[in-house]
C-alpha angles and dihedrals in degrees: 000000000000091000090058094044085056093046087044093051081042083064105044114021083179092071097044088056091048094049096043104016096060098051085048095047094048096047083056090051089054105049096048094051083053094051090047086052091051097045099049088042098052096035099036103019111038092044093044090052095046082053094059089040101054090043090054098052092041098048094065112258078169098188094317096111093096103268 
């Protein structure tokens, strides 16, 4: 079976990149789309956040806050 597969991709390279290249290609994809989200989470969102945070707490919300 493997031996055919092989002889097969020998024979058309083409399909052997469309069967392997594209979900290569896909999980790169992936994993690059993940690493930009975290990144723009951890370095725009989360300060951003803390900012707003901080500005609030300092800023006196002394016991208005609806508690």
């Amino acid at each position: 079976m493997i031996a055919a597969l092989l002889r097969l991709f020998a024979l058309r390279p083409l399909l052997a990149i469309t069967i392997f290249g594209i979900p290569l290609l896909l999980l790169a994809a992936v994993g690059l789309l993940t690493i930009v989200v975290l990144k723009i989470l951890i370095f725009v969102v989360l300060p951003i956040v803390l900012v707003i945070w901080l500005v609030r707490w300092f800023c006196g919300s002394n016991g208005e806050s609806g508690r």
